[in-house]
N, C-alpha and C positions, 0 to 999 in steps of 0.2 A: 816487703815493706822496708823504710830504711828511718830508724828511730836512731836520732844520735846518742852516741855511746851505749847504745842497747847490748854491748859485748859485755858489761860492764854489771850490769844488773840486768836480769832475765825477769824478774816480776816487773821492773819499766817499761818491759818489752808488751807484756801481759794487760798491763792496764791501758796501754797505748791504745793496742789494737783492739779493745771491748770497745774503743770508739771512734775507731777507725781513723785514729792522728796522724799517721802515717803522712797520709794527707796533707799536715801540714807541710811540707817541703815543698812541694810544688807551685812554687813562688808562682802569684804572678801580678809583678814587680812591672811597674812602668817600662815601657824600653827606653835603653838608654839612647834617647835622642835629645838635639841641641836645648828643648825643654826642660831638662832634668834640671831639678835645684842645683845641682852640684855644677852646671855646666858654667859659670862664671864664678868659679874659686881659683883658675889656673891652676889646679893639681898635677902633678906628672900624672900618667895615667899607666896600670897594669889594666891586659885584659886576659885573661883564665878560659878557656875554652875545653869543655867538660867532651869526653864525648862515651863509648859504650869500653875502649878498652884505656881511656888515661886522661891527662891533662895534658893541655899542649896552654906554653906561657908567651906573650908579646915580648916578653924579655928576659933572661935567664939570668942575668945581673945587672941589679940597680942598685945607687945609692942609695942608704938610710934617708929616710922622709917620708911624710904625711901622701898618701897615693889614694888616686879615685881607682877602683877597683871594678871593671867590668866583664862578669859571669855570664859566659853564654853558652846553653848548653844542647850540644849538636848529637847528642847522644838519644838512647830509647827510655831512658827513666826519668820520669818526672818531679821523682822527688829528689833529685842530685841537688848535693848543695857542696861548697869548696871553703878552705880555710887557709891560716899558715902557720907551721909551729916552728919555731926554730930550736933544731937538735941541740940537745947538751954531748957533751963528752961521753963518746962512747955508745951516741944514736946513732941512728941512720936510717935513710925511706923504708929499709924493708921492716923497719919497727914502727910504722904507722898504715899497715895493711895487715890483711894474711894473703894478697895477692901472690907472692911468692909459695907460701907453703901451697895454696890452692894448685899453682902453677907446676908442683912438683908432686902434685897426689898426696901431698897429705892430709888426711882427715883434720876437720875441724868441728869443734865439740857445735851441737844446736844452739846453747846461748853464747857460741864464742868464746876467745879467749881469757884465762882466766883476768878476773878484776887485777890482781897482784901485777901482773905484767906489765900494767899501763899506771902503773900509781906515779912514775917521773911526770906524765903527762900533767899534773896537778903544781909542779913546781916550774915546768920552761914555758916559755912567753910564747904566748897564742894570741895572735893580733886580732882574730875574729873572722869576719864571713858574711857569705851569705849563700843564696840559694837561687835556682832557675829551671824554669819551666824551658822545654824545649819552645821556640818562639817567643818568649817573653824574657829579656835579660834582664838581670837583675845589677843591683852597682852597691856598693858600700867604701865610705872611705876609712881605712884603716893608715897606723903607724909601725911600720917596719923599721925594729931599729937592727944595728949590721950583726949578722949573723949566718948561718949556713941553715934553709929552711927547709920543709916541705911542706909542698901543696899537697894536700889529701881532700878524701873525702867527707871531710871532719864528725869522723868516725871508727875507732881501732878494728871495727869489723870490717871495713869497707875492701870489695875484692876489685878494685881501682886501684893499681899502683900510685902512691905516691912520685909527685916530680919536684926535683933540683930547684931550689931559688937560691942565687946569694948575692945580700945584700952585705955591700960596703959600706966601713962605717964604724964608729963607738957603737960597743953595745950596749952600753949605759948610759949615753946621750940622749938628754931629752928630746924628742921630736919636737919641731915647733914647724907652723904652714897655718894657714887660713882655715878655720873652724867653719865649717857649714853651719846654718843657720836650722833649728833644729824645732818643729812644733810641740814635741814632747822627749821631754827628758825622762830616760828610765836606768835609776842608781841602784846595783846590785848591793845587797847590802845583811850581814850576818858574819854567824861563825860557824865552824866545823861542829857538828856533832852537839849545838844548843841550837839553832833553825835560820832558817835566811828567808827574807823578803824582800819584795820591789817595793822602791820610793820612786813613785810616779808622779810627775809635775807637765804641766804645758796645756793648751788645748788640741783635743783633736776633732778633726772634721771631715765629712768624706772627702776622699781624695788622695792623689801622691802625697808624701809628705814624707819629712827625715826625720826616724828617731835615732836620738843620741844616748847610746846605751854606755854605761862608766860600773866600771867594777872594782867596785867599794869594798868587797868583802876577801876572806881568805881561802876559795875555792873557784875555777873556774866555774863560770855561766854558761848556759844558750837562753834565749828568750824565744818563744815559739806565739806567734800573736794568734787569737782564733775569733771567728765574731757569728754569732747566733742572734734569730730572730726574734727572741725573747731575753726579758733580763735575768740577768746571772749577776749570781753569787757565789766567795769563793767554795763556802762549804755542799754548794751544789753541785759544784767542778771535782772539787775531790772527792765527794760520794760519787759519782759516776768514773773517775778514773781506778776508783779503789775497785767498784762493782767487777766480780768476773759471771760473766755469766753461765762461761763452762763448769765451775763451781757448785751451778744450783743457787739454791735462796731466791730469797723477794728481792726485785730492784728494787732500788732507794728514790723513794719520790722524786717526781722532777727530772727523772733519769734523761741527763742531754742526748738530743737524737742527731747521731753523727749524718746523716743524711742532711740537716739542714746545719752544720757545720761551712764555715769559708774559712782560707786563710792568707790574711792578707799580707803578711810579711814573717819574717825567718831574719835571727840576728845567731853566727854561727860559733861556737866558743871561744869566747877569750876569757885569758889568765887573770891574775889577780895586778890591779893598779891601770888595765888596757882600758883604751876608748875608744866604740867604733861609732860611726853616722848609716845607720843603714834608709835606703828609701823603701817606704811600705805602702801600700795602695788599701786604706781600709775604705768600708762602704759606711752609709749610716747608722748601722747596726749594732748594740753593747757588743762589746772587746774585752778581751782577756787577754794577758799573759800568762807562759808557767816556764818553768825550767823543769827539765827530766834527770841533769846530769846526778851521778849518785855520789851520796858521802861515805867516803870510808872511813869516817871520824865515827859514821852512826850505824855499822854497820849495812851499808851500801844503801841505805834507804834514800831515793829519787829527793831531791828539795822541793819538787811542788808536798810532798809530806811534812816536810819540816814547816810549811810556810808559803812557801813564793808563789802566791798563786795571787795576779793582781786584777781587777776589776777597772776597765778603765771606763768614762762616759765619752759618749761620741755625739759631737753637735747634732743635734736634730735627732736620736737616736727615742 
């Protein structure tokens, strides 16, 4: 399975896979062809090509600015998805895998690296992502401002070497470029360790469309979007993500049935103050968002706990 930052919290891992979310990475995302909303913004364009042992980049150094972003994944895992953090002092790629230790025999514990390891990853700039089905690429536009970066698997467990970007540039210069036009806005929004939630605004309808995700709050996000044939609620969603079943007990009413689960779109971490535009293919079906990442304000507890669990309406739905 591949649950972002599942290294980080091992009960996130746990509640995932009771519903078999895993699933949700396996974008599938418009292709990127002349079609695309984004295709008349004039973006410079990166394209990120995933495959079963790395990232291969269209450019290993670009300037600071606003970039359309296209993920294609030539690899055997369908739930791959790509990001880009840029190292602070004293990182570097082999601190964004265990590819390396794996590559030298050394054991790595089942839920991964300790949490503690990755706490810098909450304060350097993470421009965001997305994700891609093999044949179905995905596109997101993010802001690269100049720094020395790596592309991963936007995930500290990921046994995917990270690859080299560097962008030229202030690295506190505001990016400025043409804003895509966005059918639903989703504002990450809370604090460490009192709860976070989505502030959802736009209409959505089946179909491609760009959401424009903005984080509001003081802790990296993912948005993981999921859409069921029946309506949902959030405290349906988090009794079924709390439910284990290996556990024992009664399910909890209403228990979502991950078999009739979809997922139409994947927005992949960013930092605190980042904006990305991802494009998502939803059907007409009620929508969900959540986020998994965990607080270490609140002792590691996933933020769909705190809160961020959002209910969106889907025209015709």
């Amino acid at each position: 399975m591949s649950v972002q930052w599942r290294s980080l919290v091992i009960m996130t891992v746990l509640l995932v896979t009771s519903i078999g979310t895993a699933s949700a990475l396996a974008q599938e995302a418009t292709p990127a062809t002349a079609e695309s909303p984004f295709a008349s913004l004039g973006l410079p364009e990166l394209t990120v090509t995933m495959s079963d042992t790395g990232f291969e980049l269209s450019e290993t150094e670009v300037p600071a600015g606003r970039y359309l972003v296209n993920v294609v994944n030539q690899g055997s895992n369908p739930d791959a998805s790509v990001g880009f953090v840029r190292l602070p002092e004293g990182k570097t790629l082999q601190d964004l895998s265990v590819a390396d230790e794996l590559a030298a025999g050394t054991p790595i514990p089942g839920e991964g690296p300790a949490p503690e390891s990755y706490d810098w990853l909450y304060d350097t700039y993470i421009a965001g992502g997305t994700g891609a089905a093999p044949g179905h690429p995905g596109q997101v536009v993010v802001d690269l401002r100049g720094g020395n970066y790596g592309v991963w698997g936007d995930d500290p467990a990921s046994q995917l070497p990270a690859t080299g970007l560097t962008v030229t540039g202030d690295a506190d210069a505001r990016i400025e470029g043409p804003e895509p036009d966005a059918a639903l806005t989703v504002v990450e929004v809370g604090e460490g360790g009192k709860g976070f939630s989505f502030n959802v605004s736009g209409a959505v309808k089946a179909g491609p469309q760009v959401v424009k995700v903005l984080n509001a709050s003081d802790q990296p996000h993912i948005v993981v979007g999921f859409q069921y044939p029946e309506a949902l609620t959030p405290d349906q969603i988090l009794a079924t993500f709390m439910y284990d079943p290996s556990q024992g007990g009664t399910p909890p009413p209403n228990l979502i049935d991950d078999s009739r689960l979809t997922f139409p779109g994947y927005a992949a971490v960013q930092s605190i103050g980042t904006t990305q535009w991802v494009l998502m293919d939803f059907t007409s079906e009620p929508l969900a968002f959540v986020c998994f990442i965990p607080d270490p304000k609140a002792n590691q507890t996933p933020h769909f706990m705190e809160g961020m669990i959002a209910v969106v309406p889907v025209a015709g739905s």
